[in-house]
MIPATI-540771 format. One record per atom (N, C-alpha, C): atom name; x, y, z; residue in one letter. Coordinates in steps of 0.05 Angstrom, whole numbers, plus 5000, padded with zeros to 4 digits. Last residue first. Layout:
BEGIN
<site atomo="CA" u="X" v="Y" w="Z" residuo="A"/>
...
//
This chain:
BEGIN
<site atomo="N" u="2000" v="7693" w="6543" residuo="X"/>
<site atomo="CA" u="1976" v="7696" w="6558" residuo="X"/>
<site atomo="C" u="1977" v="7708" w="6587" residuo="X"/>
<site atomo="N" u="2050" v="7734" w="6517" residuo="X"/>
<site atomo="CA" u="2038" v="7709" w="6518" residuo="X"/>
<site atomo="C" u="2016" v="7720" w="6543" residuo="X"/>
<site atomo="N" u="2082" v="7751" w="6460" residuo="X"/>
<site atomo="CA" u="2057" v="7761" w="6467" residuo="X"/>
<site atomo="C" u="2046" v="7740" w="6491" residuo="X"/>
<site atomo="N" u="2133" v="7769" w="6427" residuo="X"/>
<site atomo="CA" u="2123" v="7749" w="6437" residuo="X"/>
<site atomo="C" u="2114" v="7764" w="6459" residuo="X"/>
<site atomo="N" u="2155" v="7807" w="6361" residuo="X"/>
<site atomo="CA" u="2144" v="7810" w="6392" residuo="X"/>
<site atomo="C" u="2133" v="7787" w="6401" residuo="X"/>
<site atomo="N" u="2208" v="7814" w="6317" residuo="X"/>
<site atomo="CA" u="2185" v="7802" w="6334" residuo="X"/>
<site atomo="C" u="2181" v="7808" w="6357" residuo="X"/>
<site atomo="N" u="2258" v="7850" w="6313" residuo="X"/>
<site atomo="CA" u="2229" v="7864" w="6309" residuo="X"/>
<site atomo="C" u="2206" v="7852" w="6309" residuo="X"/>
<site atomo="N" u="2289" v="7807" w="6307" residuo="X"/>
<site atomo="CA" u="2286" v="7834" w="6327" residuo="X"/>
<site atomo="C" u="2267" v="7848" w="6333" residuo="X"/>
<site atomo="N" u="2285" v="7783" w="6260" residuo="X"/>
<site atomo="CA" u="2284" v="7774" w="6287" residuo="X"/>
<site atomo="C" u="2289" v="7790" w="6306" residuo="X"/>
<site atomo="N" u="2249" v="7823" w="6212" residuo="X"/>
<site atomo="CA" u="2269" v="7796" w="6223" residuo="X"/>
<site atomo="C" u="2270" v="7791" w="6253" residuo="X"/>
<site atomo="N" u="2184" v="7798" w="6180" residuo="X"/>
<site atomo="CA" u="2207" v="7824" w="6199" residuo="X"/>
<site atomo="C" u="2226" v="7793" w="6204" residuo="X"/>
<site atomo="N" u="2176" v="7817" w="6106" residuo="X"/>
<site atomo="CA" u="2184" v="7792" w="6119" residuo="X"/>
<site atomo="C" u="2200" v="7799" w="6152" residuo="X"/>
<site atomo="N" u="2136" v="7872" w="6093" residuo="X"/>
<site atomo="CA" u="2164" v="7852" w="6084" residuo="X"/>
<site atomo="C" u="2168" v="7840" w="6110" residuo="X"/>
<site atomo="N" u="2094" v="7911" w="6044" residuo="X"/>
<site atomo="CA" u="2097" v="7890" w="6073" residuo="X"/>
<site atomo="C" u="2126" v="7877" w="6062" residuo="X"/>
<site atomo="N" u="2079" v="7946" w="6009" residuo="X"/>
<site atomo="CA" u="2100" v="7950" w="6019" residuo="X"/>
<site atomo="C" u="2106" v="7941" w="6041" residuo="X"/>
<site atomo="N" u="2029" v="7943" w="5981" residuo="X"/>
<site atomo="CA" u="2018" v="7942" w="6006" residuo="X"/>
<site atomo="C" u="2050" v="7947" w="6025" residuo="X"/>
<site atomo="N" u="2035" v="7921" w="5933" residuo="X"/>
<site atomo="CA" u="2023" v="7945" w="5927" residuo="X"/>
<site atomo="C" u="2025" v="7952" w="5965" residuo="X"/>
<site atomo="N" u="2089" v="7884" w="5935" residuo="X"/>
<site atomo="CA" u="2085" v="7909" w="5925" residuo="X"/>
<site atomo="C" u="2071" v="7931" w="5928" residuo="X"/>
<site atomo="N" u="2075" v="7847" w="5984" residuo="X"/>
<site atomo="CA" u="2107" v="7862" w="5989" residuo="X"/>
<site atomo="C" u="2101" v="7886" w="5963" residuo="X"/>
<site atomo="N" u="2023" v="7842" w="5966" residuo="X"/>
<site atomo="CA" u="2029" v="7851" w="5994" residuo="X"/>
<site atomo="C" u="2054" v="7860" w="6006" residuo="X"/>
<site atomo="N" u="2039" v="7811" w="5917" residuo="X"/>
<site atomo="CA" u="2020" v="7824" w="5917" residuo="X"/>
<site atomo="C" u="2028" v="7845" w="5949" residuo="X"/>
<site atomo="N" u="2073" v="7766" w="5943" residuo="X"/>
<site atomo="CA" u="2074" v="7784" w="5923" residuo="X"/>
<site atomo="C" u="2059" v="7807" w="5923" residuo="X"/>
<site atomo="N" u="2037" v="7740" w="5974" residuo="X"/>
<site atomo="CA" u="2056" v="7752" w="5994" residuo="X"/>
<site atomo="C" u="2059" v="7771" w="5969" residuo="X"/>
<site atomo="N" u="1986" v="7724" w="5934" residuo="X"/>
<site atomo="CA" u="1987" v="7737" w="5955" residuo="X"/>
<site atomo="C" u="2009" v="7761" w="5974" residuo="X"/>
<site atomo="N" u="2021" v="7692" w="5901" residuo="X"/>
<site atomo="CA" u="2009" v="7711" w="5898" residuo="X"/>
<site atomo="C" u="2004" v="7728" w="5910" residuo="X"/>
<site atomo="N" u="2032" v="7649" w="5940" residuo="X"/>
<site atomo="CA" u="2055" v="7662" w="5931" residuo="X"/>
<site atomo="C" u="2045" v="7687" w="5926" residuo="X"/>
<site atomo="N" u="1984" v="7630" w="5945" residuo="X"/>
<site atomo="CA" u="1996" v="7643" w="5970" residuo="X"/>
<site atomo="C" u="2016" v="7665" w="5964" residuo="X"/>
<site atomo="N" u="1969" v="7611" w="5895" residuo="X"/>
<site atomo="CA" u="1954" v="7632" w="5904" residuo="X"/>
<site atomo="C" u="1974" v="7645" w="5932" residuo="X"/>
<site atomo="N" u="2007" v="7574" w="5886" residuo="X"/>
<site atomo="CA" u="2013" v="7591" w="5875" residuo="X"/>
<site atomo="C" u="1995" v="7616" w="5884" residuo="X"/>
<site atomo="N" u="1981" v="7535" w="5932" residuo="X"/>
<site atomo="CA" u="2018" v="7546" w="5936" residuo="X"/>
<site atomo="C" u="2019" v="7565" w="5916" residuo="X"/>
<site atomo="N" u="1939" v="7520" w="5903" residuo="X"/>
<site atomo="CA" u="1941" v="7526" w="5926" residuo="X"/>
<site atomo="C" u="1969" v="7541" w="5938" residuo="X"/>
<site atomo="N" u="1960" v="7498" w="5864" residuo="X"/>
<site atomo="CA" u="1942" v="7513" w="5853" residuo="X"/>
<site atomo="C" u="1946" v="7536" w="5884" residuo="X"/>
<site atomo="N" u="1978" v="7456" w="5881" residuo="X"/>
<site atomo="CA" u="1995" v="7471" w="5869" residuo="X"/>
<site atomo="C" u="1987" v="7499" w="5863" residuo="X"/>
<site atomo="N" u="1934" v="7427" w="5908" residuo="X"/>
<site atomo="CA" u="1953" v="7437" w="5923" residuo="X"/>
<site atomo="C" u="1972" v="7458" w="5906" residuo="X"/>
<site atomo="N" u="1909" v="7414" w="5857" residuo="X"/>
<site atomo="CA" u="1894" v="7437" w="5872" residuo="X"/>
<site atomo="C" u="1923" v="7442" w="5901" residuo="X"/>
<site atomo="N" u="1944" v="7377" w="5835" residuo="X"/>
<site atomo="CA" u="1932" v="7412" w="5816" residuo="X"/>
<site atomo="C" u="1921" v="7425" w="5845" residuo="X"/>
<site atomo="N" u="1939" v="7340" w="5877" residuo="X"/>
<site atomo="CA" u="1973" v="7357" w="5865" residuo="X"/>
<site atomo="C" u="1960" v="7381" w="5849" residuo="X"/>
<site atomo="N" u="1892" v="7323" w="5865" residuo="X"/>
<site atomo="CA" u="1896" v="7336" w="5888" residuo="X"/>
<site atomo="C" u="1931" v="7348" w="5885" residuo="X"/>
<site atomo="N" u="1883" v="7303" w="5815" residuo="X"/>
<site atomo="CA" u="1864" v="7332" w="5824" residuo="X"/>
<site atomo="C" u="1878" v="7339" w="5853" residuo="X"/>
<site atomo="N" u="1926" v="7262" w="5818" residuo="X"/>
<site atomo="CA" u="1927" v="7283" w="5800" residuo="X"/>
<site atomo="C" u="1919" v="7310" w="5809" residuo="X"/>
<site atomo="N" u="1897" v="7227" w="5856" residuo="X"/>
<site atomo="CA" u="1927" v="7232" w="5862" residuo="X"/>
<site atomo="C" u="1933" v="7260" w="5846" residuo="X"/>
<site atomo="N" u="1856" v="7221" w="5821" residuo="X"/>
<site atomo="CA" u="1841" v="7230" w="5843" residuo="X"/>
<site atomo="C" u="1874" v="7239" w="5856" residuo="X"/>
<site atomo="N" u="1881" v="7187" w="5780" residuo="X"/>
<site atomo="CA" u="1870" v="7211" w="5776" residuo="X"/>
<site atomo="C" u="1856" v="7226" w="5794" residuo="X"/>
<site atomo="N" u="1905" v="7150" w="5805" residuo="X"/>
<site atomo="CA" u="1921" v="7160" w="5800" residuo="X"/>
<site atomo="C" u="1905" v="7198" w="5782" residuo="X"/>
<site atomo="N" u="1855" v="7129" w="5820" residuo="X"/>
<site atomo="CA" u="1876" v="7127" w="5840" residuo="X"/>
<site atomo="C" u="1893" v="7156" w="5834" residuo="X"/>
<site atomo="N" u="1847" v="7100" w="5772" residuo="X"/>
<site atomo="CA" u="1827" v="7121" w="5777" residuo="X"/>
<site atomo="C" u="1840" v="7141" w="5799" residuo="X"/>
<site atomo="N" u="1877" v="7063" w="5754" residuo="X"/>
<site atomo="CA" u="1882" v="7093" w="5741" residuo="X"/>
<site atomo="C" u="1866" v="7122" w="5748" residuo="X"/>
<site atomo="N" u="1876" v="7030" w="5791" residuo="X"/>
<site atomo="CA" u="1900" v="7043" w="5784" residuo="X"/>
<site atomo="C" u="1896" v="7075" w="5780" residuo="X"/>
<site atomo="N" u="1825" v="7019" w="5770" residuo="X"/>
<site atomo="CA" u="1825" v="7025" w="5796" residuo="X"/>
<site atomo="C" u="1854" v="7037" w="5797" residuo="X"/>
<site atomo="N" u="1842" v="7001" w="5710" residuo="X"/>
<site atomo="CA" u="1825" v="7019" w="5718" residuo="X"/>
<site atomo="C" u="1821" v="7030" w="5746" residuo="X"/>
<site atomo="N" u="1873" v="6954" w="5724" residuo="X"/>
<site atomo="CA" u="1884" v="6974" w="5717" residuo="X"/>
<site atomo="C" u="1860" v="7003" w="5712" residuo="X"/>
<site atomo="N" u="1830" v="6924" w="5745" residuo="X"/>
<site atomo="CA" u="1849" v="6928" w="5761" residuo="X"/>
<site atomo="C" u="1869" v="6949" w="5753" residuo="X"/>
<site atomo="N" u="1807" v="6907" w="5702" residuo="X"/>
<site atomo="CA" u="1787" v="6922" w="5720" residuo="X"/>
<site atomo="C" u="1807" v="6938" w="5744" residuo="X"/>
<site atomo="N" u="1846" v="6887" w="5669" residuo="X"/>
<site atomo="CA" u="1832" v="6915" w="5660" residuo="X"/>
<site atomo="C" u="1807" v="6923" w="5689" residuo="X"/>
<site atomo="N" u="1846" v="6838" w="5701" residuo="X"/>
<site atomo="CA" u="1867" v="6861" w="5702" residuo="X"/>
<site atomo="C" u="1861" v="6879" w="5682" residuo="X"/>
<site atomo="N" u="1801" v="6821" w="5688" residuo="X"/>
<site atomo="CA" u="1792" v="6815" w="5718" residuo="X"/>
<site atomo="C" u="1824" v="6842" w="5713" residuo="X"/>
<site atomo="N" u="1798" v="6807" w="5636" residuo="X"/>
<site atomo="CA" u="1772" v="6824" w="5643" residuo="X"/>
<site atomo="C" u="1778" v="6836" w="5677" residuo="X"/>
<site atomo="N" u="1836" v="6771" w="5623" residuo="X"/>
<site atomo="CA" u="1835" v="6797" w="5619" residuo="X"/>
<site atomo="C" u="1822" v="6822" w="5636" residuo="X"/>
<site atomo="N" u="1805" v="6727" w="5657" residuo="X"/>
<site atomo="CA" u="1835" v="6740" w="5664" residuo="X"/>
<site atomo="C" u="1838" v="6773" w="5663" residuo="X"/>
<site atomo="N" u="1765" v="6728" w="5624" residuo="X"/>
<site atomo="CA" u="1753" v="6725" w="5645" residuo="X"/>
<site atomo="C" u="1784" v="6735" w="5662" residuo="X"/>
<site atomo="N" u="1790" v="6705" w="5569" residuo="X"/>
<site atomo="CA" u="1771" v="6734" w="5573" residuo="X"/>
<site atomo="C" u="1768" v="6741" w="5596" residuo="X"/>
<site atomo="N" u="1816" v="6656" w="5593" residuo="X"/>
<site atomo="CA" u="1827" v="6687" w="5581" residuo="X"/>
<site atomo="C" u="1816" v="6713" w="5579" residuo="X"/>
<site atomo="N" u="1766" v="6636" w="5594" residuo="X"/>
<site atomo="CA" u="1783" v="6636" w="5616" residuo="X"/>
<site atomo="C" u="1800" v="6654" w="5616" residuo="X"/>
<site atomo="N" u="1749" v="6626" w="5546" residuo="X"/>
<site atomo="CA" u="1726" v="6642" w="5570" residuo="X"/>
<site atomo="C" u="1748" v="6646" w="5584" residuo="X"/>
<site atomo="N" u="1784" v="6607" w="5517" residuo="X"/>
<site atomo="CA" u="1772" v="6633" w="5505" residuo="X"/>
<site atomo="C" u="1760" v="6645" w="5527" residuo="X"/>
<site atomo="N" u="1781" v="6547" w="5540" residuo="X"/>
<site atomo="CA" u="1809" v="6566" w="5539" residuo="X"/>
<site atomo="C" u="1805" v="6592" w="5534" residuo="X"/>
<site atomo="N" u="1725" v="6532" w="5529" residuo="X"/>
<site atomo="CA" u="1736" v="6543" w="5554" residuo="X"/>
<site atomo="C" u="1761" v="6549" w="5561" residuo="X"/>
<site atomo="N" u="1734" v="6535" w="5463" residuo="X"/>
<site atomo="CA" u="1719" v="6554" w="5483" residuo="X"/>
<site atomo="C" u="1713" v="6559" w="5511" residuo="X"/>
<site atomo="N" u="1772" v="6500" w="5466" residuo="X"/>
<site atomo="CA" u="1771" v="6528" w="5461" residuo="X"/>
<site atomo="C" u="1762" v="6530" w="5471" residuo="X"/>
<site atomo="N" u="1747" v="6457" w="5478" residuo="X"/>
<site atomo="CA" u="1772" v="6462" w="5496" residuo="X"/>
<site atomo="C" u="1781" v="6493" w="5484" residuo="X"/>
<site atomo="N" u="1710" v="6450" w="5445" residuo="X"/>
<site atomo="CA" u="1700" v="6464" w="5472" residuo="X"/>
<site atomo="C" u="1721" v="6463" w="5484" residuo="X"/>
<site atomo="N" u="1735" v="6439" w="5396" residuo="X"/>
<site atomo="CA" u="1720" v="6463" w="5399" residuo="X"/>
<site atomo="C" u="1717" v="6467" w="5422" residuo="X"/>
<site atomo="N" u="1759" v="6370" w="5420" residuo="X"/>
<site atomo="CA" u="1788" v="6417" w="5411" residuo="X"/>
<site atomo="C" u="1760" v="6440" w="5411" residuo="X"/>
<site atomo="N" u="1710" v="6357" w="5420" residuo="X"/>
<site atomo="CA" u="1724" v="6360" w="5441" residuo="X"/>
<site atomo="C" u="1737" v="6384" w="5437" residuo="X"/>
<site atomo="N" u="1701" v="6357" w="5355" residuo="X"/>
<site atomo="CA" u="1679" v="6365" w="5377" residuo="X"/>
<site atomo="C" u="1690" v="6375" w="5401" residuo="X"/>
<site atomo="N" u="1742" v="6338" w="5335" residuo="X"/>
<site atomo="CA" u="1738" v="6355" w="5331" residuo="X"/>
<site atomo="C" u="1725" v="6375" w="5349" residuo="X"/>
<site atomo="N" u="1737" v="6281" w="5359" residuo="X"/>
<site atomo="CA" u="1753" v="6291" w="5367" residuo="X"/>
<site atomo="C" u="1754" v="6331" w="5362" residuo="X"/>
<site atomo="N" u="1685" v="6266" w="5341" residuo="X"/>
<site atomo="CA" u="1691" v="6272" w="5371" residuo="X"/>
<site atomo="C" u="1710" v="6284" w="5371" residuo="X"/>
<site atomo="N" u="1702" v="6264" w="5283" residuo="X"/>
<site atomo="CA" u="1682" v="6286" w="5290" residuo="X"/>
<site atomo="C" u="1675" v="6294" w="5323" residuo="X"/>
<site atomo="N" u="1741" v="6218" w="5286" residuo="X"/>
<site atomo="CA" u="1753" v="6263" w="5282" residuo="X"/>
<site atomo="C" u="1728" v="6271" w="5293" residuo="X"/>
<site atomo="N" u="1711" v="6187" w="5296" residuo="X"/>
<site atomo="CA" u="1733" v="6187" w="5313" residuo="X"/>
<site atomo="C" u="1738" v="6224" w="5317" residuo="X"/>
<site atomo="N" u="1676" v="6175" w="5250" residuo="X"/>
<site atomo="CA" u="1664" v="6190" w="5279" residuo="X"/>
<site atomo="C" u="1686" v="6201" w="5305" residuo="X"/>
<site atomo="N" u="1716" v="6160" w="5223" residuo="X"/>
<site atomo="CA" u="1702" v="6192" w="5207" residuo="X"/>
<site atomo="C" u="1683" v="6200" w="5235" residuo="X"/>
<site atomo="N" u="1729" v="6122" w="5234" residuo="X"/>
<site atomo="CA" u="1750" v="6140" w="5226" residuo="X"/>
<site atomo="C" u="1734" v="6167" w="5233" residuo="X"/>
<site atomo="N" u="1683" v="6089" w="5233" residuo="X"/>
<site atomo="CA" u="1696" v="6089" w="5255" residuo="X"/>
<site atomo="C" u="1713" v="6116" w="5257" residuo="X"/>
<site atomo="N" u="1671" v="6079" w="5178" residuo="X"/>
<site atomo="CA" u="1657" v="6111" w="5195" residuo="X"/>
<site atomo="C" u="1662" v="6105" w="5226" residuo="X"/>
<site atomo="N" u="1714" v="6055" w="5157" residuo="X"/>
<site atomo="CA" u="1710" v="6091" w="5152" residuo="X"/>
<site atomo="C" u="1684" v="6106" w="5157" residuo="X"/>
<site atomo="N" u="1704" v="6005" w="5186" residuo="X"/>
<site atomo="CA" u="1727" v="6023" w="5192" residuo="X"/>
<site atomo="C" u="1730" v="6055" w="5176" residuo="X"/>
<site atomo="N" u="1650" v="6000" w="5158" residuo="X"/>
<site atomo="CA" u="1650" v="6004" w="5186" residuo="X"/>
<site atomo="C" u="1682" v="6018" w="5194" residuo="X"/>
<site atomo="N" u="1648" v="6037" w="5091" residuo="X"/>
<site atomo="CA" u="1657" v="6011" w="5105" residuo="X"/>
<site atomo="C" u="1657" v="6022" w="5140" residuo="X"/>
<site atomo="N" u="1590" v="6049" w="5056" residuo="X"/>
<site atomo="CA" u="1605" v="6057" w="5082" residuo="X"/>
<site atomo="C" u="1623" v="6035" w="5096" residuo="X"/>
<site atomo="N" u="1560" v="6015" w="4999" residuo="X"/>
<site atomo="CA" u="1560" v="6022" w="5025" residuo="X"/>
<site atomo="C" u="1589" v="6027" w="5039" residuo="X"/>
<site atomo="N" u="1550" v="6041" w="4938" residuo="X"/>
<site atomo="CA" u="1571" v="6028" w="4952" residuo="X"/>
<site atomo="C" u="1569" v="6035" w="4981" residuo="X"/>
//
């Protein structure tokens, strides 16, 4: 029983049509990847930012607790203390 012309009119109609929705995915799929791809690169520079922001708060902190150490250290074993205002001397050229 041959193919009637209106059912392979039908039947080529979907298979363009089918054809077309696949590549309208697949450049709806590239375009979204290509989005994504572009704000994960952006939240990585964020985060790098924020870890170079990090090493430098540890090493400043790091930095303020050695000082502390220091004056500590130098008001105990060394019995230094803080003079007050009388007991500066201004020295000038």
């Amino acid at each position: 029983m041959p193919i009637s012309i209106e059912a392979r009119l039908i039947t080529t109609t979907f298979l363009i049509l089918a054809v077309l929705g696949s590549a309208m995915g697949v450049v709806y799929t590239k375009h979204l990847n290509r989005k994504y791809y572009s704000q994960l690169q952006q939240i990585k520079l964020v985060r790098d930012e924020k870890i170079i922001e990090w090493g430098q708060w540890q090493l400043e902190r790091s930095t303020f607790g050695t000082s502390s150490q220091i004056e500590q250290s130098a008001r105990e074993k060394l019995g230094m203390k803080q003079p007050v205002r009388n007991e500066l001397e201004i020295i000038r050229p």
